[in-house]
C-alpha positions in Angstrom: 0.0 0.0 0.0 1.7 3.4 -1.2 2.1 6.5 2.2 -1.1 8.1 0.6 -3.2 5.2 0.7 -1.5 4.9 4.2 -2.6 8.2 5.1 -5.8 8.4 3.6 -6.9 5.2 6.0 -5.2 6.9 9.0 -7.4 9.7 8.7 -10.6 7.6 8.3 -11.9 6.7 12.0 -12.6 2.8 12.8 -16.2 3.6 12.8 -16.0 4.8 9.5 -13.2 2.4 8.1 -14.7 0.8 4.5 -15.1 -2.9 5.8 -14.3 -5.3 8.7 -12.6 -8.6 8.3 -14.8 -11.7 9.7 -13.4 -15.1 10.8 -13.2 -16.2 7.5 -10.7 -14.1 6.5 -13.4 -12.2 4.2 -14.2 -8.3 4.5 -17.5 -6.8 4.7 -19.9 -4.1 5.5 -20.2 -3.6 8.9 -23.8 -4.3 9.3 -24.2 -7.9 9.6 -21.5 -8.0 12.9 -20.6 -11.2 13.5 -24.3 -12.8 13.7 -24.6 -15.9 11.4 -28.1 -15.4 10.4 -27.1 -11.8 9.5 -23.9 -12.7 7.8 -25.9 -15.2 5.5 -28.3 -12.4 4.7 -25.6 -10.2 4.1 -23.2 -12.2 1.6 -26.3 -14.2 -0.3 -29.2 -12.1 -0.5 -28.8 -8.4 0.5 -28.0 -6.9 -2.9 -28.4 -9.2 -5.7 -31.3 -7.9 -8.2 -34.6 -8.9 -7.5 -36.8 -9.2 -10.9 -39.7 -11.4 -9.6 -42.8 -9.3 -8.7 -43.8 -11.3 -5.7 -40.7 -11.4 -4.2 -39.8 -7.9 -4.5 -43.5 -6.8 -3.0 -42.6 -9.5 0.1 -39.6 -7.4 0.5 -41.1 -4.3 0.4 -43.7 -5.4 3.0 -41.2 -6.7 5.4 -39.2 -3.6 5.1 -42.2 -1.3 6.2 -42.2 -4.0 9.3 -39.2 -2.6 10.2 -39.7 0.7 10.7 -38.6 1.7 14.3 -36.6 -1.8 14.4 -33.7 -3.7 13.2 -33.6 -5.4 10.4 -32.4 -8.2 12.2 -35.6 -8.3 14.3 -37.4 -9.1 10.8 -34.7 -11.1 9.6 -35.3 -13.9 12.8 -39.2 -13.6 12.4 -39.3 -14.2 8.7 -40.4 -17.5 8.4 -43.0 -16.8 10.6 -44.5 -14.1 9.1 -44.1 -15.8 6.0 -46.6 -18.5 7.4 -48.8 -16.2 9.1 -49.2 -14.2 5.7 -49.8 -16.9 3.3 -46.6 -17.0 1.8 -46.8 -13.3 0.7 -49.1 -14.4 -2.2 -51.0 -10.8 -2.8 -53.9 -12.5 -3.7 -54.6 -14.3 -1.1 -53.5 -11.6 1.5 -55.9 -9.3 -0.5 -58.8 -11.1 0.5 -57.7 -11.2 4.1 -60.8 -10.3 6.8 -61.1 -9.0 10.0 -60.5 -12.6 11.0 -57.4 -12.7 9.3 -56.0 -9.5 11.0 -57.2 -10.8 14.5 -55.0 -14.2 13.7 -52.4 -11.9 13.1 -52.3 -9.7 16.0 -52.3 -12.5 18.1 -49.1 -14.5 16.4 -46.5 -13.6 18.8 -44.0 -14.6 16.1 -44.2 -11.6 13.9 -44.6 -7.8 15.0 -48.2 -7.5 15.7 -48.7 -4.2 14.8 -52.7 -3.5 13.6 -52.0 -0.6 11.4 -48.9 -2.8 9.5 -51.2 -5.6 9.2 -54.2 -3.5 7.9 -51.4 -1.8 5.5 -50.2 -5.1 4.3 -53.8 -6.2 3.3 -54.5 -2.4 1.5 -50.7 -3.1 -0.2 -52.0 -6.4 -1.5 -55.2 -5.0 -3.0 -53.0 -1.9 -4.5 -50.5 -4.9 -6.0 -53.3 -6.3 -7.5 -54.3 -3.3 -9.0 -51.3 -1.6 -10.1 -50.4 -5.4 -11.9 -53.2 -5.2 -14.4 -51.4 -2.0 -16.0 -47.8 -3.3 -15.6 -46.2 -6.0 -13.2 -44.7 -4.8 -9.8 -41.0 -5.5 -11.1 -41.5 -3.5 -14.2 -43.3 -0.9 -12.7 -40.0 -0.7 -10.3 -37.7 -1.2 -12.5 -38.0 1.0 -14.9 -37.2 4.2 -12.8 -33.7 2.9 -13.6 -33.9 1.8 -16.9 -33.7 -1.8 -15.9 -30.3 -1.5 -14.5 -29.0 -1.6 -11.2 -27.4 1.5 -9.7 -23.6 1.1 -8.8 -22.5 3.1 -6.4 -19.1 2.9 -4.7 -19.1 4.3 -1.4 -15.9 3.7 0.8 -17.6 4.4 4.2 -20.5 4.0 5.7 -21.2 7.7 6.6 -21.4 8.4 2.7 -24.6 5.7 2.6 -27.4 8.1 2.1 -31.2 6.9 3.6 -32.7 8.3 1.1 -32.2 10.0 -2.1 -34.9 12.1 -5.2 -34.9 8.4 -6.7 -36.4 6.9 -3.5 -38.2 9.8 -3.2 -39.8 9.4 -6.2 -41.0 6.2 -6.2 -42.1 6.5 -2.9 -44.4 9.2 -3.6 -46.0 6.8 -6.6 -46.7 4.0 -4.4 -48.4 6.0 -2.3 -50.3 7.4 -5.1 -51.1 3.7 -6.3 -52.1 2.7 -2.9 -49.4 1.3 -0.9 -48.2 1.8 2.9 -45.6 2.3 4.5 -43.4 2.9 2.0 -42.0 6.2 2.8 -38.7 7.6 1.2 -36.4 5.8 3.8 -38.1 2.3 3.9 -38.1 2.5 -0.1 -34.3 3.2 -0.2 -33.5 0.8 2.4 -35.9 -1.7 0.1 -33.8 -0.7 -3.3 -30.7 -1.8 -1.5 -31.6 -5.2 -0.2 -33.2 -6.1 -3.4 -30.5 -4.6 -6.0 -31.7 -2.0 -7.3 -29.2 -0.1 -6.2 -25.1 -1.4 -5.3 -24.8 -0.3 -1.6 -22.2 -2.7 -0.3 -19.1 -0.5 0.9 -16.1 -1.0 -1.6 -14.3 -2.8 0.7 -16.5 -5.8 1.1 -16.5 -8.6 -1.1 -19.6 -8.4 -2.2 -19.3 -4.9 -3.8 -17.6 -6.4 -6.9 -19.9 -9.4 -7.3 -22.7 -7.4 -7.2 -20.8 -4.7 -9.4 -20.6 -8.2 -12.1 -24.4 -8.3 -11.5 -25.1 -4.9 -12.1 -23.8 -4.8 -15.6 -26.2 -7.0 -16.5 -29.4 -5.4 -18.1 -33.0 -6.6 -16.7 -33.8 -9.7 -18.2 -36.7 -9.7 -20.7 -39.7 -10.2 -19.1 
């Protein structure tokens, strides 16, 4: 490494520093810690472009669960919500009653929160709605031409929470129906599921996802 470089990672603090090496030898974002569950999520899902409506609406759902918690938190209860929401399959979540939203609040395995629940069933309904115009990955997608934005941040503190793009499509879910799917839990929702190359330049995984992200979106 030449004195710059030397100097230039001197003068970043060990908060900030680009990645952290795990036990495997292997540097990452610092995220994940050393949790297992996290550490899977981290170097096999988080990132990697998500085309498929049904998965990227599961995601999006799960991310407005975690608002006001870590993502972790969701991470553990996953399969469980997964279960208790018919395996995020809008239309049957859609036709969810009263009934359904009782079950729900009363399934200590996921975060039973009424209005998130209620929001999940009105998000279903605006999924089926929206996908008779367009599907839900295309109607996503195309706000970046169908491919992925790279970004190469170095630190963490340069990882905005939101950005005009999140913005932007925040404001037309809202428009189309959805909940909880403010500016923040959109951007946080475009990083786990590829649409954007988030992973700090020192981890692994930003140049396998860089690989991915000169791919175009596949045809539909």
């Amino acid at each position: 490494m030449s004195q710059t470089a030397l100097l230039s990672e001197a003068s970043v603090s060990s908060e900030e520093r680009i990645a952290i090496e795990g036990p495997d030898g292997k540097f990452r974002c610092r995220w994940p810690g050393t949790d297992p569950l996290y550490l899977a999520y981290h170097d096999t899902e988080w990132g990697v472009p998500e085309y498929d409506s049904r998965a990227l609406w599961e995601k999006l759902i799960l991310d407005g669960f975690q608002a006001g918690l870590s993502w972790i938190t969701i991470l553990r209860k996953r399969d469980a919500f997964r279960a208790g929401f018919a395996g995020f399959e809008p239309e049957a979540v859609a036709r969810f009653t009263e009934a359904d939203v009782q079950r729900l609040l009363a399934d200590p395995g996921i975060i039973r929160h009424r209005g998130k629940i209620e929001g999940t069933i009105k998000s279903a309904q605006a999924y089926l709605k929206l996908s008779e115009r367009e599907p839900f990955a295309d109607f996503l997608w195309k706000h970046l031409d169908g491919r992925v934005l790279q970004n190469s941040f170095r630190t963490q503190n340069e990882v905005p929470t939101q950005t005009k793009l999140s913005e932007a499509i925040s404001k037309e879910l809202k428009k189309a129906g959805f909940t909880f799917c403010g500016p923040t839990i959109v951007y946080a929702f475009m990083e786990a599921c590829g649409l954007v190359n988030d992973h700090l330049t020192g981890c692994f995984r930003w140049s396998e996802c860089a690989a991915l992200a000169r791919d175009s979106r596949p045809a539909a």
